[in-house]
N, C-alpha and C positions, 0 to 999 in steps of 0.2 A: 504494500500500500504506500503511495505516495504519499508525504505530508503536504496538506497545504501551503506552509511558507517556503517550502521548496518548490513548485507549482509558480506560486508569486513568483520568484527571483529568477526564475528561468523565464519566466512572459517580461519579465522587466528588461532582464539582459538581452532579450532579444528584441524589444523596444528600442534600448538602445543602439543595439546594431544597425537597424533603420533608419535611427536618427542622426548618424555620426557628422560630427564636424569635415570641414575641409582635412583641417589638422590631421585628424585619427585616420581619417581616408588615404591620405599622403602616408602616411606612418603603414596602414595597414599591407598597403601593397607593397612595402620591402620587407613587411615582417610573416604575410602569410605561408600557409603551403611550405614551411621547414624552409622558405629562400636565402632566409642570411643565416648564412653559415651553417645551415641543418639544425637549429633551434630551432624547436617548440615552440609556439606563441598561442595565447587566448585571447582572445579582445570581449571586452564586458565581462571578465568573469565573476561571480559574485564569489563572495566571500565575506561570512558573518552579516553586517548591516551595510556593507558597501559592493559597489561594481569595480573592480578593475578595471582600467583603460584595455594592457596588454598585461597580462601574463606570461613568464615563462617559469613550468613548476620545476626544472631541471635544474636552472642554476638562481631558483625561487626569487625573481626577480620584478619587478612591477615597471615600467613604465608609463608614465602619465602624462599626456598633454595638457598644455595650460595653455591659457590666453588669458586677456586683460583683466578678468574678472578675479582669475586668482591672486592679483596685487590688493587685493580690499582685508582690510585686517580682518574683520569677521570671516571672508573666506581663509585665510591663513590661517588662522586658529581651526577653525573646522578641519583643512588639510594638517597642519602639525598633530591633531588627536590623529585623524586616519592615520599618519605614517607610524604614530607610536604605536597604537594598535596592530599592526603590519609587522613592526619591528619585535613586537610582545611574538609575533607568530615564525619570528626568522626570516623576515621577507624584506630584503631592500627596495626601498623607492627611488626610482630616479625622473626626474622633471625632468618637460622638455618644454620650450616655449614655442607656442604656434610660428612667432617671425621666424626661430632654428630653421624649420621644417623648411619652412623657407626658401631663408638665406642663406644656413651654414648644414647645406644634409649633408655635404659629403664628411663634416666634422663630424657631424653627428652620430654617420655611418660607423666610421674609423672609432671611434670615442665608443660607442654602443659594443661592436667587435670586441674591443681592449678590455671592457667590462665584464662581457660574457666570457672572455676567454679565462678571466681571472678567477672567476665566479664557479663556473663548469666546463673548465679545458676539453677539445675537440682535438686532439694532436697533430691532426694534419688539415685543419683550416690555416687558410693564410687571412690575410689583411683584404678586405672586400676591395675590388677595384671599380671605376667608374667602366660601367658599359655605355656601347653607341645604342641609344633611343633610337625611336621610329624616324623622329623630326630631324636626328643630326646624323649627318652626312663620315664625320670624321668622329675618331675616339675624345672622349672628353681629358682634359687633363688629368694629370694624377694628383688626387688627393693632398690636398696642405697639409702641412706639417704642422703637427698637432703644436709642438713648443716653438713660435718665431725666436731663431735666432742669428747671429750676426756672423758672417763668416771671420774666422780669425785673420787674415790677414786683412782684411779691410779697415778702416778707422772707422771710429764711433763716430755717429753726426753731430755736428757742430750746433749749441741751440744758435736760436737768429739773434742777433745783433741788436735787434730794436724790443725784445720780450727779455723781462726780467725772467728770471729762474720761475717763480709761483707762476709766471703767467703763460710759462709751456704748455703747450697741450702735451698730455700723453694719454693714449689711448690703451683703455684698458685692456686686457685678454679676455673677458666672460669666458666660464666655463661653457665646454661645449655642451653640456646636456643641462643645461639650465641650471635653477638655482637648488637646490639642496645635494650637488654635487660633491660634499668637502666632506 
């Protein structure tokens, strides 16, 4: 016999599934069907009073998209109980922010790989490459480097002339998988 609130959470999770964001959509077609790297992935899985975004139960990992909404403190406190709850069960969370999906996927790709492999090693995955799309003609670059840095024999750049020191720009590095990365 089926329970009830299991009946609920499975018509919910599959509500959701219906209803996915750009984001989760973007996310879902490099995560289905065992494509990166031969992990496992769930999208909407429930668990306890919550949905998963993505699931992977191998190397018990969560990923979760976010957009604007998750910057409001009330939602930040609701997210911070989820992830303790998660963590109470051995499950990391890791944020992604909808602009990532983006902007920065092929960071996100390489970054998500480095995690999993950390997480539950596959010993003969390598590092995802960028494939040619429908739309392009030629291979895409190869993936950035995860840490920019300076070639040694080059000099360091000089700041400008007319900017005090405080009034350099420098640009930060954001973590590639958004914010609860550390």
């Amino acid at each position: 016999m089926v329970r009830p609130r299991c009946v609920k959470s499975v018509s919910r999770a599959r509500q959701l599934r219906r209803k996915q964001t750009w984001a989760e959509k973007a996310l879902w077609r490099l995560l289905r069907d065992r494509r990166f790297s031969g992990y496992k992935f769930r999208r909407q899985h429930p668990l306890g009073d919550y949905y998963l975004d993505f699931y992977c139960a191998e190397a018990r990992l969560v990923l979760e998209t976010d957009g604007f909404g998750h910057g409001h403190p009330n939602q930040q406190k609701h997210d911070a109980q989820r992830d303790e709850f998660l963590r109470s069960h051995g499950i990391l969370v890791k944020r992604i922010w909808n602009w990532q999906l983006r902007r920065q996927l092929e960071w996100v790709r390489y970054n998500l790989w480095k995690l999993l492999q950390e997480r539950a090693p596959h010993p003969g995955n390598v590092p995802p490459i960028r494939r040619v799309t429908s739309r392009v003609l030629n291979p895409d670059l190869p993936a950035p480097d995860p840490i920019p840095h300076q070639k040694l024999d080059a000099p360091a750049p000089r700041p400008c002339a007319r900017q005090s020191p405080a009034m350099q720009v420098v640009s930060p590095s954001p973590h590639p998988m958004g914010r609860g990365m550390g």
